[in-house]
Backbone and ligand atoms as CSV (ligand in chain L), in Angstrom:
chain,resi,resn,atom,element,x,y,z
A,1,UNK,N,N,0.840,-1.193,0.000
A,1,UNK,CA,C,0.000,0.000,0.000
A,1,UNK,C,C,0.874,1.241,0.000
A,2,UNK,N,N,0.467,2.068,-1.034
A,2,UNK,CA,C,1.572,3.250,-0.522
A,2,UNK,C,C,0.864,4.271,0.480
A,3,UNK,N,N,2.035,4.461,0.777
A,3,UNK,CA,C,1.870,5.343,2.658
A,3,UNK,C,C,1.246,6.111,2.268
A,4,UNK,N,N,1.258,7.555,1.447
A,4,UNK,CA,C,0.118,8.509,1.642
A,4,UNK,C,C,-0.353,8.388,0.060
A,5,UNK,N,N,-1.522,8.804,-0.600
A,5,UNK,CA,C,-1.725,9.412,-1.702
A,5,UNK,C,C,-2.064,10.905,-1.892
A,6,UNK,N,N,-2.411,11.232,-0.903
A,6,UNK,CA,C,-2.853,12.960,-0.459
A,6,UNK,C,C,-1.801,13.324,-0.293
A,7,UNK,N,N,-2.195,14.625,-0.622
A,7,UNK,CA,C,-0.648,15.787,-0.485
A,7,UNK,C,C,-0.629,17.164,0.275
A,8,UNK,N,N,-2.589,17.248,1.155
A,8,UNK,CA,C,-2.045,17.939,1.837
A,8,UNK,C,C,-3.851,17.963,2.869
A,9,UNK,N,N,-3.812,18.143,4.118
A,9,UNK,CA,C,-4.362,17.911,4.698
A,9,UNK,C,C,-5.003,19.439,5.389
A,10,UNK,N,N,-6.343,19.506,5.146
A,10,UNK,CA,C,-6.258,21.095,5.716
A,10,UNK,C,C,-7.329,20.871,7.174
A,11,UNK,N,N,-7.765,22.009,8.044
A,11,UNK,CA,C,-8.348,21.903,9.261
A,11,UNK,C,C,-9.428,23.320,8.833
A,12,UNK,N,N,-10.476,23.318,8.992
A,12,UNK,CA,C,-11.223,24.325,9.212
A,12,UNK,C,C,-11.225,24.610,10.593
A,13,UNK,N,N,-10.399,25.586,10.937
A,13,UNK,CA,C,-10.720,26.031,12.969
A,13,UNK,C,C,-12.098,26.765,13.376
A,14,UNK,N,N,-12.834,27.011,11.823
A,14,UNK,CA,C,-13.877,27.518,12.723
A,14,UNK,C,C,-15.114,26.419,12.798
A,15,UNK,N,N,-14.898,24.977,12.076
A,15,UNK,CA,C,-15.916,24.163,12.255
A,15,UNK,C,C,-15.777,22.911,13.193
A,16,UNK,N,N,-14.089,23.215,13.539
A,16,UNK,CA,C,-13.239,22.294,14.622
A,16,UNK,C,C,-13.843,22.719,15.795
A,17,UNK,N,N,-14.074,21.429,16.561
A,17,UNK,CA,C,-15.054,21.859,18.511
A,17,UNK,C,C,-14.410,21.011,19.024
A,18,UNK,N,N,-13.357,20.429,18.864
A,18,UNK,CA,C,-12.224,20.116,19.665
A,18,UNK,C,C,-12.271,18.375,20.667
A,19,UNK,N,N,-13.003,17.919,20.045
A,19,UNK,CA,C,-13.292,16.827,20.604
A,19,UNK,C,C,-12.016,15.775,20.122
A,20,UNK,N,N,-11.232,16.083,19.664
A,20,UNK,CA,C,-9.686,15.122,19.579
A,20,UNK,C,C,-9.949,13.837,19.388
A,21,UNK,N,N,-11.035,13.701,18.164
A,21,UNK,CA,C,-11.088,12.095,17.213
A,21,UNK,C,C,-9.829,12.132,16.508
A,22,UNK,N,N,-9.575,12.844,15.675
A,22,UNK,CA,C,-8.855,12.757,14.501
A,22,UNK,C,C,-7.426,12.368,15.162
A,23,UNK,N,N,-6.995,13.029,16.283
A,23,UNK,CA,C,-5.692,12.487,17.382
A,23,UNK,C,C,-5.799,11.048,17.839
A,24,UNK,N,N,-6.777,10.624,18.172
A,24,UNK,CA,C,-7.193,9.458,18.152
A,24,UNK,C,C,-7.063,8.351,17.089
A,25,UNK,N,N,-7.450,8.818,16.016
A,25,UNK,CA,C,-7.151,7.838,15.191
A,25,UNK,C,C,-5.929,8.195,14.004
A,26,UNK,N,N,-5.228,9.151,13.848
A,26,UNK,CA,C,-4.255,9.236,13.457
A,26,UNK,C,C,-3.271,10.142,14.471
A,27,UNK,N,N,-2.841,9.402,15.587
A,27,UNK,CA,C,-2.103,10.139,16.719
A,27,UNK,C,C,-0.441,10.992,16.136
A,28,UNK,N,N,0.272,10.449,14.905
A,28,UNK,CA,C,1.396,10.924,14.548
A,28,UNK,C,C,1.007,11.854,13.026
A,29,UNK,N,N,-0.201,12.426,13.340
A,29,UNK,CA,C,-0.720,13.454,12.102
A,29,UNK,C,C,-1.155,14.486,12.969
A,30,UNK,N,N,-1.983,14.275,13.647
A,30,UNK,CA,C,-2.851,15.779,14.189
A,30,UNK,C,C,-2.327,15.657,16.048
A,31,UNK,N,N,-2.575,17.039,16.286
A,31,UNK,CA,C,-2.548,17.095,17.650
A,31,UNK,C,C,-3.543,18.372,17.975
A,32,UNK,N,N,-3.483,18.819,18.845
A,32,UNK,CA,C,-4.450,20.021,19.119
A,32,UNK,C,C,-3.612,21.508,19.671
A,33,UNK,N,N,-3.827,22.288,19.833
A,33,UNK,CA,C,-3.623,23.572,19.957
A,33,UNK,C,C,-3.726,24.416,21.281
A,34,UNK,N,N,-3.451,25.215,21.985
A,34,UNK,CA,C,-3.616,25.573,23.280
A,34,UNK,C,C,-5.312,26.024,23.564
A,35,UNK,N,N,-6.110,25.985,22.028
A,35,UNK,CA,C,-7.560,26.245,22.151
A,35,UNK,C,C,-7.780,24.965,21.830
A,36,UNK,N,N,-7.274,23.713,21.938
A,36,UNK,CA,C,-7.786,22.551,21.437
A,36,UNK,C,C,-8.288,22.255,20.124
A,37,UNK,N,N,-7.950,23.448,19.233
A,37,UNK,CA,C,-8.231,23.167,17.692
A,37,UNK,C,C,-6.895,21.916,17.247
A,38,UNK,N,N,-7.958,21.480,16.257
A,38,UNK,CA,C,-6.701,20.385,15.375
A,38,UNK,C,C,-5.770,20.987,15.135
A,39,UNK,N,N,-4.834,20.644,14.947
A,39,UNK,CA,C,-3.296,20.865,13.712
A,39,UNK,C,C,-2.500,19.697,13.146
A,40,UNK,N,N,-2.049,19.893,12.117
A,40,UNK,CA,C,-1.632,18.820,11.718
A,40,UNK,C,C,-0.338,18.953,12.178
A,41,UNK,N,N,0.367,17.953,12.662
A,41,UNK,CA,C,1.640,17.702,12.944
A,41,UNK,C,C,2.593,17.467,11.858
A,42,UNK,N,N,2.198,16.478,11.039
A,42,UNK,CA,C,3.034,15.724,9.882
A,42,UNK,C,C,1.776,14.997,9.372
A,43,UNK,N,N,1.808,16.019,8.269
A,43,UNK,CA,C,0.793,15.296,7.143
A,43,UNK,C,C,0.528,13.938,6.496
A,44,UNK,N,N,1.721,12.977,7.089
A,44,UNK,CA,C,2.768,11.916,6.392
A,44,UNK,C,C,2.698,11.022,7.356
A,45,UNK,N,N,1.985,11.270,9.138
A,45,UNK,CA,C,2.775,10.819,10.021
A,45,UNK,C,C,2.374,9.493,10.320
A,46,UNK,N,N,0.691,8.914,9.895
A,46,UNK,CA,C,0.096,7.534,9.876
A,46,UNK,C,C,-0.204,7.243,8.339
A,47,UNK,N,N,-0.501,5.653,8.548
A,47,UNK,CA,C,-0.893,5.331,7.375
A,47,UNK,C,C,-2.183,6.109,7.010
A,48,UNK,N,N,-2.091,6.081,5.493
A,48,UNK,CA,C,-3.276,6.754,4.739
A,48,UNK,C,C,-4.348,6.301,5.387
A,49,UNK,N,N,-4.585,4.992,5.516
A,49,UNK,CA,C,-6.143,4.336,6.293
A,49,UNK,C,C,-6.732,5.047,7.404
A,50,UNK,N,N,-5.403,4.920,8.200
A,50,UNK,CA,C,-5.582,6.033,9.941
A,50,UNK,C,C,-6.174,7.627,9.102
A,51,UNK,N,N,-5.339,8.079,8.379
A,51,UNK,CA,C,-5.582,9.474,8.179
A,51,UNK,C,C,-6.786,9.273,7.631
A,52,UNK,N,N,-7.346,8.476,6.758
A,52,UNK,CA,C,-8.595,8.830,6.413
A,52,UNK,C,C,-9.905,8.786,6.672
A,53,UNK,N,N,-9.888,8.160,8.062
A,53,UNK,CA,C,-10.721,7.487,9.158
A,53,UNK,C,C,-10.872,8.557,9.916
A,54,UNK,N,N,-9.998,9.547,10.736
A,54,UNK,CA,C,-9.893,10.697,11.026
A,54,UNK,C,C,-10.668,11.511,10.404
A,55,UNK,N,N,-10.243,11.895,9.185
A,55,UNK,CA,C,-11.258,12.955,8.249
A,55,UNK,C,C,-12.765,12.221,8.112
A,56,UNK,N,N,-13.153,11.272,7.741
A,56,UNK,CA,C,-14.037,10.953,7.738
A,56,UNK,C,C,-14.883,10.802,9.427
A,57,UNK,N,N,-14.237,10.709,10.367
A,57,UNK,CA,C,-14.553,10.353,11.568
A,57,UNK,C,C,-14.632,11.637,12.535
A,58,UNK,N,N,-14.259,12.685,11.807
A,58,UNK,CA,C,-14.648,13.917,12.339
A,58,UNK,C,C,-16.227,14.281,12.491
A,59,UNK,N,N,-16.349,14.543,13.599
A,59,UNK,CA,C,-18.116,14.773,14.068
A,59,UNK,C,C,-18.229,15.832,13.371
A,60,UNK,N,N,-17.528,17.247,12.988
A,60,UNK,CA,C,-17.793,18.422,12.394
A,60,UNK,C,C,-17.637,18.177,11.195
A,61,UNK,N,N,-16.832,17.549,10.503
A,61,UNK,CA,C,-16.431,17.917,9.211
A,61,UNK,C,C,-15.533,18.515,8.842
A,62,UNK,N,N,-14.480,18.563,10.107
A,62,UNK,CA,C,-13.523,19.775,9.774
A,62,UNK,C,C,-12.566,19.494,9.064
A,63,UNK,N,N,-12.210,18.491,8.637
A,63,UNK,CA,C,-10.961,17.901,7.990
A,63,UNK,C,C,-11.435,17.510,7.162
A,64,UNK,N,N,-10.190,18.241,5.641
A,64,UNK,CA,C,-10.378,17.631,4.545
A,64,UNK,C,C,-9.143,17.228,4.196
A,65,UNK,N,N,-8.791,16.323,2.918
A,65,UNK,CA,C,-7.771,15.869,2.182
A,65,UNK,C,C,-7.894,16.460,0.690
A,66,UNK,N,N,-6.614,17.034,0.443
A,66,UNK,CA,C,-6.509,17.296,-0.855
A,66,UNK,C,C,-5.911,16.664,-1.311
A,67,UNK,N,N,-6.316,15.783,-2.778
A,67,UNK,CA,C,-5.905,14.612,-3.258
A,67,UNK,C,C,-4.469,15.477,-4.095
A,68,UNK,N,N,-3.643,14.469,-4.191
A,68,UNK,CA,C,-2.205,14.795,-4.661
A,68,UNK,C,C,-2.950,14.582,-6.443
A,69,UNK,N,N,-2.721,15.726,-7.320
A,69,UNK,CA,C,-3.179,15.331,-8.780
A,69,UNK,C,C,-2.540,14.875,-9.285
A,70,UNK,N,N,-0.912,14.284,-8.867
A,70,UNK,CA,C,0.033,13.830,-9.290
A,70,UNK,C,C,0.067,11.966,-9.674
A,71,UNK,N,N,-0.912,12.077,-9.485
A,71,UNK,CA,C,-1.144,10.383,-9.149
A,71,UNK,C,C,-0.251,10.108,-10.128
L,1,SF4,S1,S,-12.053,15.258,15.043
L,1,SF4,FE1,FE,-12.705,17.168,14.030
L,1,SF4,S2,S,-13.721,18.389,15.627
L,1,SF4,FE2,FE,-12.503,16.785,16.646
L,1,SF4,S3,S,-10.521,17.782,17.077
L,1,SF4,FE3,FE,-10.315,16.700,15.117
L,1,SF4,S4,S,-10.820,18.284,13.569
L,1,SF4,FE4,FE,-11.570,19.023,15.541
């Protein structure tokens, strides 16, 4: 499997409410912020599966993936 296909991972902070799924399931990608908003740590840092379970597993919606067009 290759490790990532996305090339870049963004956070909406104003639809982020801080409930720290996405840390949860990709713990070496996102962490949170001194307001508990997401951030990405290393865009690179779990497998694609973890990262995309995260974005999808966000209660808000705040995380998206921008697909690499480079395929
Ligand atoms: S799962 Fe969504 S709402 Fe929760 S901290 Fe991560 S980005 Fe924010």
């Amino acid at each position: 499997m290759a490790a990532t296909a996305h090339s870049e991972i963004r956070v909406d902070r104003s639809l982020c409410m801080g409930s720290g799924q996405c840390c949860w399931y990709a713990p070496n990608t996102f962490d949170q912020d001194d307001e508990t908003i997401a951030i990405v740590t290393d865009p690179q840092g779990d497998p694609e599966e973890a990262i995309r379970s995260a974005v999808s597993g966000c209660p808000t919606g705040a995380l998206s993936i921008v697909e690499n067009e480079a395929e």
